[in-house]
Legacy VTK file of the C-alpha trace (Angstrom):
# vtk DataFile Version 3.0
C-alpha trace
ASCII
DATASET POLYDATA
POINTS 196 float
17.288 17.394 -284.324
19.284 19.810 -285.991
16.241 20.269 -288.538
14.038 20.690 -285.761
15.642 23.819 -284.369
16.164 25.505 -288.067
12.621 25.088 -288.576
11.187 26.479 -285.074
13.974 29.290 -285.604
11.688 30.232 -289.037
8.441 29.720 -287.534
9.352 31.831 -284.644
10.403 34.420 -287.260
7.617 34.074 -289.553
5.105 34.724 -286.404
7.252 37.695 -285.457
7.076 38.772 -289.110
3.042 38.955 -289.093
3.077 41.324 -285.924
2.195 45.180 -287.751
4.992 47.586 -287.535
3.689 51.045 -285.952
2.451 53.286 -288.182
3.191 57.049 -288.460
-0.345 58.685 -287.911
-1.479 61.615 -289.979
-0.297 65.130 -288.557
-3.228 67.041 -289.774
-6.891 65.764 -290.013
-10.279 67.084 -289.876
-12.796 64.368 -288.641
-15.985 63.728 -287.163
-15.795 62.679 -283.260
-18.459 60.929 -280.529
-17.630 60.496 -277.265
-19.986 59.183 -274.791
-20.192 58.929 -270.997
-23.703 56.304 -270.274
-23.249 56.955 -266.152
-22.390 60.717 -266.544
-25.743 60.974 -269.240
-23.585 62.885 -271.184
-22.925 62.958 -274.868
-20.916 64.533 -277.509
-20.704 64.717 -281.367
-17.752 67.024 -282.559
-16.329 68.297 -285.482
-12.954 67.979 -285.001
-9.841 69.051 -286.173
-6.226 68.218 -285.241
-2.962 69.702 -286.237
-0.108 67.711 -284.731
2.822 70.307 -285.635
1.458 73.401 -283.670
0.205 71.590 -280.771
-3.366 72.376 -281.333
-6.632 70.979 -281.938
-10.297 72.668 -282.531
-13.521 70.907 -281.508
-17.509 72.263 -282.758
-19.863 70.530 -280.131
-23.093 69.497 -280.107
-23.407 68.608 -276.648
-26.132 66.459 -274.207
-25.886 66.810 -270.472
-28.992 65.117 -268.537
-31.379 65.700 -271.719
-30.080 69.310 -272.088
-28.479 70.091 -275.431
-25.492 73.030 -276.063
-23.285 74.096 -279.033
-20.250 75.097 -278.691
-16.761 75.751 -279.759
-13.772 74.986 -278.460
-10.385 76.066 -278.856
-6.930 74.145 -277.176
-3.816 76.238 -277.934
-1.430 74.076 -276.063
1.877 76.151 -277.637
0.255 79.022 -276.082
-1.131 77.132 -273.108
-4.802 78.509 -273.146
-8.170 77.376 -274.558
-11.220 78.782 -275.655
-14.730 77.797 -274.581
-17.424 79.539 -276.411
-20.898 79.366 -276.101
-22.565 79.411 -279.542
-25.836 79.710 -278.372
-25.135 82.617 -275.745
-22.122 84.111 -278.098
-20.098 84.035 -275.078
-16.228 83.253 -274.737
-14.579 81.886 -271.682
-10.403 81.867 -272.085
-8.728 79.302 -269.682
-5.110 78.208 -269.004
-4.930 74.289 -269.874
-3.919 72.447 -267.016
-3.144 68.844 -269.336
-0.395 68.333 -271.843
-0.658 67.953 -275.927
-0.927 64.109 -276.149
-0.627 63.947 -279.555
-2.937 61.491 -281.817
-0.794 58.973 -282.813
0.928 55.261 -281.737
3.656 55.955 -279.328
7.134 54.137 -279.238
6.249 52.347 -276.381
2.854 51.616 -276.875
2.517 47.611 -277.596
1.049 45.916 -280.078
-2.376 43.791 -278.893
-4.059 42.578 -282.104
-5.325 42.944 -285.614
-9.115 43.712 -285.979
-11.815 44.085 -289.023
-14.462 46.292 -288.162
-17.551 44.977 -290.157
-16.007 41.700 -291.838
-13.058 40.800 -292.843
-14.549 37.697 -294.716
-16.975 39.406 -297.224
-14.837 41.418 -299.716
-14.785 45.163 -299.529
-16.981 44.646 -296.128
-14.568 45.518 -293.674
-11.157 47.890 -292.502
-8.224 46.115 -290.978
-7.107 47.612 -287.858
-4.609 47.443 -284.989
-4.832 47.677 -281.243
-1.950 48.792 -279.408
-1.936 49.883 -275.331
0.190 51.329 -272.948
1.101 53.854 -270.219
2.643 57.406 -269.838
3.154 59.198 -267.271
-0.523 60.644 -265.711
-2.735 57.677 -267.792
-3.090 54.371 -269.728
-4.318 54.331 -272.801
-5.533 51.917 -275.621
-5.817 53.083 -279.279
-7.637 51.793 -282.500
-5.680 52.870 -285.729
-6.397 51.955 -289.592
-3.889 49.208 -290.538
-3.754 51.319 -294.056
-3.056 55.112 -293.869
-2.666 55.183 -290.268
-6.279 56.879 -289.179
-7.195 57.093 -285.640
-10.840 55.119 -285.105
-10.846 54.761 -281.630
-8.947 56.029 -278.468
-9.050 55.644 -274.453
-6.780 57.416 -272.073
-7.789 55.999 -268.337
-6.164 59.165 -265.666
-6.730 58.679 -262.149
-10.297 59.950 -261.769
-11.301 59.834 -265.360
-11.786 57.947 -268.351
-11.998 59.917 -271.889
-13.133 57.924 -274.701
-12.838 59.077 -278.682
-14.383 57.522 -281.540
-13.051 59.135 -285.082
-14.996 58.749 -288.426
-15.573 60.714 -291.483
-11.704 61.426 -291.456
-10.232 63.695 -293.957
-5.794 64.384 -294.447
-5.519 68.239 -293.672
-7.373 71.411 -292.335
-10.264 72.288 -294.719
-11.036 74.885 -291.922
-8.338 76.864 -290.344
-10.672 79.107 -288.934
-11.113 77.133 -286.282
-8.279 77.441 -285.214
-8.948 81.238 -284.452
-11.122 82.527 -281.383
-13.589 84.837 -282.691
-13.719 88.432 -281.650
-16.211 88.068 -278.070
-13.099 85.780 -276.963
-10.605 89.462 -277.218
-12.610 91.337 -274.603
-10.700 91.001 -271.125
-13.769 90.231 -269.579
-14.141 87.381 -270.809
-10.972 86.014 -269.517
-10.746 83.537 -266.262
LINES 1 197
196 0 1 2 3 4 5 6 7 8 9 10 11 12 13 14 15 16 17 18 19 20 21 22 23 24 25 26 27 28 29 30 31 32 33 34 35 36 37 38 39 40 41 42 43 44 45 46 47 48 49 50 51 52 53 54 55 56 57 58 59 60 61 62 63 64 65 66 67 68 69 70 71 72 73 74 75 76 77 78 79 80 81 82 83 84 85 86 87 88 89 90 91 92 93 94 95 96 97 98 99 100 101 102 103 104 105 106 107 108 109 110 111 112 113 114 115 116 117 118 119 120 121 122 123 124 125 126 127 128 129 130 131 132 133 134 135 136 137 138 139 140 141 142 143 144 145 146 147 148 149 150 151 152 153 154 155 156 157 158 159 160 161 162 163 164 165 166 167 168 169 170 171 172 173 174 175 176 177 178 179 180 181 182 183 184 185 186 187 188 189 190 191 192 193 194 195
Protein backbone atom coordinates (compact mmCIF):
# COMPACT_ATOMS: atom_id res chain seq x y z
CA UNK A 1 0.00 0.00 0.00
CA UNK A 2 2.66 2.07 1.12
CA UNK A 3 4.27 1.61 -2.51
CA UNK A 4 1.15 2.54 -3.97
CA UNK A 5 1.00 6.04 -2.55
CA UNK A 6 4.97 6.77 -3.25
CA UNK A 7 4.35 5.94 -6.70
CA UNK A 8 0.98 8.05 -7.38
CA UNK A 9 2.89 10.86 -5.28
CA UNK A 10 5.65 10.70 -8.48
CA UNK A 11 3.21 10.32 -11.12
CA UNK A 12 1.24 13.16 -9.83
CA UNK A 13 4.56 15.08 -9.89
CA UNK A 14 5.83 13.93 -13.08
CA UNK A 15 2.32 15.15 -14.77
CA UNK A 16 2.71 18.43 -12.93
CA UNK A 17 6.30 18.52 -14.19
CA UNK A 18 5.18 18.37 -18.07
CA UNK A 19 2.76 21.46 -17.58
CA UNK A 20 5.07 24.64 -19.47
CA UNK A 21 6.20 27.24 -17.10
CA UNK A 22 5.12 30.87 -18.46
CA UNK A 23 7.34 32.36 -20.55
CA UNK A 24 8.65 35.97 -20.48
CA UNK A 25 7.50 37.39 -23.97
CA UNK A 26 9.75 39.59 -26.02
CA UNK A 27 9.54 43.44 -25.05
CA UNK A 28 10.27 44.73 -28.45
CA UNK A 29 9.16 43.13 -31.82
CA UNK A 30 8.36 44.16 -35.22
CA UNK A 31 5.89 41.65 -36.90
CA UNK A 32 3.46 41.14 -39.47
CA UNK A 33 -0.36 41.14 -38.13
CA UNK A 34 -4.05 39.93 -39.71
CA UNK A 35 -6.96 40.41 -38.02
CA UNK A 36 -10.23 39.58 -39.44
CA UNK A 37 -13.88 40.29 -38.62
CA UNK A 38 -16.14 37.65 -41.40
CA UNK A 39 -19.71 39.37 -40.00
CA UNK A 40 -18.26 42.96 -39.85
CA UNK A 41 -16.64 42.25 -43.78
CA UNK A 42 -13.79 43.77 -42.51
CA UNK A 43 -10.15 42.96 -42.83
CA UNK A 44 -6.77 43.97 -41.82
CA UNK A 45 -3.07 43.18 -42.64
CA UNK A 46 -0.60 45.34 -40.47
CA UNK A 47 2.81 45.94 -40.05
CA UNK A 48 3.25 46.04 -36.66
CA UNK A 49 5.47 47.03 -34.15
CA UNK A 50 5.45 46.77 -30.33
CA UNK A 51 7.64 48.22 -27.69
CA UNK A 52 6.60 46.92 -24.28
CA UNK A 53 8.86 49.43 -22.11
CA UNK A 54 7.32 52.80 -23.37
CA UNK A 55 3.86 51.69 -23.55
CA UNK A 56 3.54 52.01 -27.22
CA UNK A 57 2.87 50.24 -30.29
CA UNK A 58 2.75 51.41 -34.19
CA UNK A 59 0.49 49.70 -36.75
CA UNK A 60 0.82 50.36 -41.08
CA UNK A 61 -2.69 49.16 -42.39
CA UNK A 62 -3.86 47.91 -45.31
CA UNK A 63 -7.37 47.90 -44.59
CA UNK A 64 -10.90 46.23 -46.25
CA UNK A 65 -14.24 47.54 -45.11
CA UNK A 66 -17.30 46.15 -47.33
CA UNK A 67 -14.89 45.70 -50.51
CA UNK A 68 -13.37 49.19 -49.90
CA UNK A 69 -9.63 49.22 -49.35
CA UNK A 70 -7.53 52.14 -47.10
CA UNK A 71 -3.90 52.59 -45.91
CA UNK A 72 -3.13 53.90 -43.08
CA UNK A 73 -0.99 54.55 -40.12
CA UNK A 74 -1.52 54.39 -36.82
CA UNK A 75 0.05 55.61 -33.85
CA UNK A 76 -0.96 54.48 -29.83
CA UNK A 77 1.10 56.56 -27.36
CA UNK A 78 -0.44 55.15 -24.28
CA UNK A 79 2.43 57.02 -21.84
CA UNK A 80 1.16 60.05 -23.42
CA UNK A 81 -2.43 58.87 -23.70
CA UNK A 82 -3.14 59.89 -27.42
CA UNK A 83 -3.03 58.15 -30.83
CA UNK A 84 -2.57 58.97 -34.23
CA UNK A 85 -4.79 58.01 -37.16
CA UNK A 86 -3.46 58.99 -40.46
CA UNK A 87 -4.78 58.62 -43.68
CA UNK A 88 -2.04 57.64 -46.16
CA UNK A 89 -3.99 57.96 -49.02
CA UNK A 90 -5.60 61.49 -48.12
CA UNK A 91 -2.21 62.58 -46.07
CA UNK A 92 -4.47 63.44 -43.35
CA UNK A 93 -3.86 63.10 -39.45
CA UNK A 94 -6.54 62.70 -36.89
CA UNK A 95 -4.98 62.92 -33.00
CA UNK A 96 -7.31 61.21 -30.40
CA UNK A 97 -7.15 60.63 -26.61
CA UNK A 98 -7.16 56.64 -26.07
CA UNK A 99 -9.95 55.68 -24.10
CA UNK A 100 -8.37 51.68 -23.41
CA UNK A 101 -5.36 50.78 -21.35
CA UNK A 102 -1.71 49.35 -22.59
CA UNK A 103 -2.43 45.57 -22.32
CA UNK A 104 0.79 44.57 -22.89
CA UNK A 105 1.70 41.43 -25.30
CA UNK A 106 2.68 38.93 -23.13
CA UNK A 107 1.34 35.78 -20.65
CA UNK A 108 0.03 37.29 -17.54
CA UNK A 109 0.53 35.85 -13.92
CA UNK A 110 -2.79 34.78 -13.76
CA UNK A 111 -3.45 33.66 -17.02
CA UNK A 112 -3.77 29.60 -16.93
CA UNK A 113 -2.25 27.21 -18.71
CA UNK A 114 -4.80 25.18 -21.36
CA UNK A 115 -2.56 23.05 -23.60
CA UNK A 116 0.44 22.40 -25.77
CA UNK A 117 -0.13 22.73 -29.59
CA UNK A 118 2.02 22.09 -33.01
CA UNK A 119 0.95 24.22 -35.65
CA UNK A 120 1.64 22.18 -38.91
CA UNK A 121 2.92 18.73 -37.37
CA UNK A 122 4.50 17.85 -34.68
CA UNK A 123 5.13 14.26 -36.11
CA UNK A 124 7.15 15.06 -39.33
CA UNK A 125 10.53 16.54 -38.23
CA UNK A 126 11.21 20.20 -38.70
CA UNK A 127 7.30 20.39 -39.84
CA UNK A 128 5.89 22.05 -37.04
CA UNK A 129 6.30 24.92 -33.84
CA UNK A 130 5.32 23.85 -30.38
CA UNK A 131 3.06 26.18 -28.74
CA UNK A 132 1.06 26.95 -25.60
CA UNK A 133 -2.45 28.12 -24.89
CA UNK A 134 -3.09 29.90 -21.83
CA UNK A 135 -6.64 31.99 -20.94
CA UNK A 136 -7.94 34.17 -18.52
CA UNK A 137 -9.66 37.37 -17.33
CA UNK A 138 -8.79 41.02 -16.29
CA UNK A 139 -10.64 43.44 -15.42
CA UNK A 140 -12.82 44.93 -18.75
CA UNK A 141 -12.17 41.35 -20.94
CA UNK A 142 -11.20 37.65 -21.28
CA UNK A 143 -8.69 36.72 -23.23
CA UNK A 144 -6.95 33.58 -24.75
CA UNK A 145 -3.36 33.74 -26.14
CA UNK A 146 -1.16 31.53 -28.51
CA UNK A 147 2.65 31.90 -27.63
CA UNK A 148 5.84 29.98 -29.16
CA UNK A 149 6.83 27.30 -26.60
CA UNK A 150 10.62 28.45 -27.69
CA UNK A 151 11.48 32.21 -27.54
CA UNK A 152 8.25 33.23 -26.26
CA UNK A 153 6.59 34.84 -29.68
CA UNK A 154 3.07 35.87 -29.68
CA UNK A 155 1.10 33.80 -32.73
CA UNK A 156 -2.23 34.34 -31.79
CA UNK A 157 -4.35 36.53 -29.36
CA UNK A 158 -8.21 37.17 -28.37
CA UNK A 159 -9.39 39.67 -25.86
CA UNK A 160 -13.47 39.18 -25.66
CA UNK A 161 -14.80 43.04 -23.90
CA UNK A 162 -18.35 43.43 -23.46
CA UNK A 163 -19.44 44.45 -26.96
CA UNK A 164 -16.40 43.34 -28.83
CA UNK A 165 -14.17 40.72 -29.77
CA UNK A 166 -10.49 41.70 -31.17
CA UNK A 167 -8.64 38.96 -32.68
CA UNK A 168 -4.58 39.09 -33.59
CA UNK A 169 -2.70 36.73 -35.56
CA UNK A 170 1.34 37.49 -35.44
CA UNK A 171 3.81 36.10 -38.10
CA UNK A 172 6.94 37.17 -39.73
CA UNK A 173 8.17 38.18 -36.13
CA UNK A 174 11.43 39.85 -35.71
CA UNK A 175 13.30 40.76 -31.70
CA UNK A 176 13.52 44.70 -31.82
CA UNK A 177 12.44 47.94 -33.72
CA UNK A 178 14.04 47.94 -37.22
CA UNK A 179 11.79 51.09 -37.64
CA UNK A 180 11.53 53.62 -34.95
CA UNK A 181 10.04 55.95 -37.16
CA UNK A 182 7.01 54.68 -36.60
CA UNK A 183 6.89 55.49 -33.67
CA UNK A 184 6.83 59.29 -34.69
CA UNK A 185 3.64 61.13 -36.17
CA UNK A 186 4.66 62.82 -39.21
CA UNK A 187 4.46 66.53 -39.61
CA UNK A 188 0.33 66.89 -41.01
CA UNK A 189 -0.33 65.22 -37.41
CA UNK A 190 1.44 68.91 -35.65
CA UNK A 191 -1.15 71.22 -37.18
CA UNK A 192 -3.93 71.94 -34.41
CA UNK A 193 -6.41 71.34 -36.83
CA UNK A 194 -6.01 68.25 -37.07
CA UNK A 195 -6.61 67.53 -33.51
CA UNK A 196 -10.13 65.99 -32.09
Amino acid sequence: MRAALVFLACLVALVAAQEPQRCIAIRQFEAREASFDYEMRFAREAKFGYDADNERFYRYDEVEFNSTRGFYHDIYLHQENVQYHIDLRARTCERRPLTRPFYPIGIPEEARFYSSRYLGSGGVPSAGLLTTVWFGEETDHRYDLVFTERECLPVHITRFFSQSIERSSFFDVSIGIANPDGFIPPPECQQPSNQL
